[in-house]
C-alpha positions as CSV (number, residue, x, y, z in Angstrom):
1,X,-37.7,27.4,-27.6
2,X,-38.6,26.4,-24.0
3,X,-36.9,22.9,-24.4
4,X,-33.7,25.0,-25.5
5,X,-33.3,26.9,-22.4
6,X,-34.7,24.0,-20.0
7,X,-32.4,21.2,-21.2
8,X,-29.4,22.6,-20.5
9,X,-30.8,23.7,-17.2
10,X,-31.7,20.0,-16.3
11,X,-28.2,19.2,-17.5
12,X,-26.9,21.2,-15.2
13,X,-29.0,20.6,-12.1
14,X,-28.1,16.8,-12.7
15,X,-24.7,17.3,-12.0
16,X,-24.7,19.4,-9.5
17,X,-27.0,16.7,-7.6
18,X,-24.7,13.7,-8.8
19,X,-21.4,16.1,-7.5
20,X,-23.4,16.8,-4.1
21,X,-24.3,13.1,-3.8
22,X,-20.4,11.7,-4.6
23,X,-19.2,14.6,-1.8
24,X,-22.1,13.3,1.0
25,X,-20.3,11.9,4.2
26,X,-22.5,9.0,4.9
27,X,-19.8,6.6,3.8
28,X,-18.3,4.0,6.1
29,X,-15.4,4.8,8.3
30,X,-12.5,5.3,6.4
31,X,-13.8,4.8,3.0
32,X,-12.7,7.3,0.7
33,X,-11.4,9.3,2.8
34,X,-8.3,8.4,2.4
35,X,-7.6,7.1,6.5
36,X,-6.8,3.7,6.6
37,X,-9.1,1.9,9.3
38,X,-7.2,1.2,13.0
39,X,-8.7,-2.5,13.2
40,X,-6.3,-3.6,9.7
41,X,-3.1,-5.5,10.8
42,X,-0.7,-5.9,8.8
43,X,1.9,-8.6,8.4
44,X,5.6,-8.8,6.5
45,X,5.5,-11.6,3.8
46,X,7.5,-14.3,4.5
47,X,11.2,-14.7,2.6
48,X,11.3,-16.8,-0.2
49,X,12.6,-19.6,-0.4
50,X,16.5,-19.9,-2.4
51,X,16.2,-21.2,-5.9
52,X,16.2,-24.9,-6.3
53,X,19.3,-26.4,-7.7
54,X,18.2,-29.0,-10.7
55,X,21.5,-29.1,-12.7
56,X,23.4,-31.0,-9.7
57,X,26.4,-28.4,-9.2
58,X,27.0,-29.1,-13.0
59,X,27.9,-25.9,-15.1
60,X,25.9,-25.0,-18.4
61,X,27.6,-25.6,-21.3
62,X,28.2,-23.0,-23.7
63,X,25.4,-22.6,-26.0
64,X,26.4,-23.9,-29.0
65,X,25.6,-22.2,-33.2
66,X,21.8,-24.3,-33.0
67,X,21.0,-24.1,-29.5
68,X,17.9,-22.8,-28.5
69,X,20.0,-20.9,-25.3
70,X,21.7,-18.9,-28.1
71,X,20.8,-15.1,-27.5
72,X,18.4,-13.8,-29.8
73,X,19.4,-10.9,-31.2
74,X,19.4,-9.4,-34.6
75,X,22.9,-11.0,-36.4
76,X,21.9,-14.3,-34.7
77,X,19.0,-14.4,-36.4
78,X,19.8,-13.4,-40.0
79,X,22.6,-16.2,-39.7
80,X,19.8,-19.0,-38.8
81,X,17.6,-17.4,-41.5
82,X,20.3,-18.1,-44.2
83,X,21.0,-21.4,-42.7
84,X,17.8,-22.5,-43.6
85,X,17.5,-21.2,-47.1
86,X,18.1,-23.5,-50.0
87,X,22.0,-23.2,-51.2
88,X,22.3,-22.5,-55.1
């Protein structure tokens, strides 16, 4: 009967301690507090650099029924699937 009424009492009390403790102002400047320090610098990223041309100017040609640059998409694929099934 005494455990009843002290448990939830202890319960209590240890939350309260773990909210105080999570609130205390003892952390380092800036942390948590949402500030952001004065001593960070910050620098813009460089530009990347322009895609590398590996084709030679050539254009792609256009992919053709088998190729693996075909689109995939629904109708595509039911007409591989019955290219592959046995004919009867």
């Amino acid at each position: 009967m005494i455990m009843k009424r002290f448990l939830p009492a202890l319960l209590a009390s240890a939350v309260l301690t773990l909210s105080l403790a999570a609130c205390n102002d003892e952390s380092p400047e800036g942390a948590g507090t949402g500030d952001a320090p004065d001593d960070v610098v910050t620098v813009p990223l460089p530009p990347l650099p322009p895609a590398v041309d590996t084709t030679g100017g050539k254009k792609a040609p256009a992919p053709a029924a088998n190729s693996p640059l075909r689109e995939l998409s629904a109708p595509n694929a039911v007409e591989d699937i019955k290219k592959m099934q046995p004919q009867m």
